[in-house]
C-alpha positions in Angstrom: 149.3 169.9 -27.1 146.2 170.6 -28.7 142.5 170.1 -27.3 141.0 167.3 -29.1 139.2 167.8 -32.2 135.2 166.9 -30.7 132.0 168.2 -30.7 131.3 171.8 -30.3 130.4 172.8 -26.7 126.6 173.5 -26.5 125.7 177.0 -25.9 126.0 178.9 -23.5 129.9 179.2 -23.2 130.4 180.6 -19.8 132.8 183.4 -19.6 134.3 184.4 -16.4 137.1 187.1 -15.6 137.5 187.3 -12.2 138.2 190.2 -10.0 141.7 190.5 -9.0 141.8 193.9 -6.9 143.3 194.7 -4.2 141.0 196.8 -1.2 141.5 198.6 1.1 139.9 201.9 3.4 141.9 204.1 4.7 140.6 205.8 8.2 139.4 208.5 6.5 137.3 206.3 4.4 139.2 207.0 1.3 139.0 203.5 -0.8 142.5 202.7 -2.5 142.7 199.5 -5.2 145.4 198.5 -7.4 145.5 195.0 -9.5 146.5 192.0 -7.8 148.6 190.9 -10.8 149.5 191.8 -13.9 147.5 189.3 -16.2 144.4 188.5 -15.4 143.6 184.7 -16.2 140.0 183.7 -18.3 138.3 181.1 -17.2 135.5 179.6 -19.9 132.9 176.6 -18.6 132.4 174.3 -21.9 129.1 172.4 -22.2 127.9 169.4 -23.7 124.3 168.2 -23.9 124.5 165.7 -26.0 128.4 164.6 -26.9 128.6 161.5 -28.5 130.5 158.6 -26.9 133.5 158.5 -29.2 134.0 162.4 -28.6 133.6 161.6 -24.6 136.6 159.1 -25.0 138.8 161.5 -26.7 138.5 163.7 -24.3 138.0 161.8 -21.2 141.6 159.8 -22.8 142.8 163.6 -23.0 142.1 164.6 -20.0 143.2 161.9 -18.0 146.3 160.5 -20.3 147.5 163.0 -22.0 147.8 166.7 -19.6 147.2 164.4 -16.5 144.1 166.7 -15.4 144.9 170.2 -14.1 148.4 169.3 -14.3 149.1 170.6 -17.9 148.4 173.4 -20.3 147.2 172.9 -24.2 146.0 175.0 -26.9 142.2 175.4 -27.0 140.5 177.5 -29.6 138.0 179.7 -28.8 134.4 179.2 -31.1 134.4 180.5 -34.4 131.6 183.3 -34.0 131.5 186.3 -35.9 131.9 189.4 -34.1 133.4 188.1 -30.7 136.5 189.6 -30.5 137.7 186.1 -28.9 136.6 184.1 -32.0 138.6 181.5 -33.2 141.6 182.7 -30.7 144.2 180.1 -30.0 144.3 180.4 -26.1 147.1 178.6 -23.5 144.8 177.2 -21.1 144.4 174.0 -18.5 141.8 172.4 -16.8 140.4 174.0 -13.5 138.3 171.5 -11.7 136.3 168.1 -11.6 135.8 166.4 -14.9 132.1 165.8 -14.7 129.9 164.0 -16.8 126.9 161.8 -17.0 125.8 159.1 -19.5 123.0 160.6 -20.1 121.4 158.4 -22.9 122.0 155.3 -24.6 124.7 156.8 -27.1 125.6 160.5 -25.3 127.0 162.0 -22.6 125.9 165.6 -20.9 128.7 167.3 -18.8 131.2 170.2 -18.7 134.5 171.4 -18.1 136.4 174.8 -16.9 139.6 176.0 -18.5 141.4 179.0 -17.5 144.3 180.6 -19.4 147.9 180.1 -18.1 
């Protein structure tokens, strides 16, 4: 499945890779850390400040039809931005949260979502 083709998320695109170590002190007070897991999962907050209302029903009917809300992962392509090493990336993510937006005028809607890689 294949995120819907709508508006470009307003800047900024959040980016956050979470810590996944393990702590610990040893009586000594020697730290020791190893990785939690072996992949560490992405997570990227999209904006919108002004999406139009077709684009909010294509998503919205996306998100609640078609993966069923956090339940199932897509494709989503990262922004086409020169010199990210991320851009235009074909990524394996899912929705990770609330779906949250606002009319916020008389034709747009202001909101965001989080996806974080499978």
């Amino acid at each position: 499945m294949e995120f819907p083709t709508i508006k470009r998320p307003s800047f900024p695109l959040k980016e956050t890779i979470p810590d996944h170590t393990i702590k610990g002190q040893t009586d000594g007070i020697t730290m020791f850390t190893r990785p939690r897991f072996t992949k560490v999962p992405r997570s990227f907050t999209l904006s919108w400040s002004r999406l139009p209302i077709a684009d909010y029903e294509r998503l919205r009917h996306f998100y609640y039809n078609e993966v069923k809300g956090n339940a199932l992962a897509f494709s989503w392509t990262y922004p086409d931005i020169p010199g990210n090493s991320l851009s235009g990336k074909k990524l394996t993510v899912r929705f990770d949260g609330d779906f949250e937006f606002e009319l916020s005028d008389y034709d747009c809607y202001t909101g965001s979502i989080k996806v974080t890689e499978v």
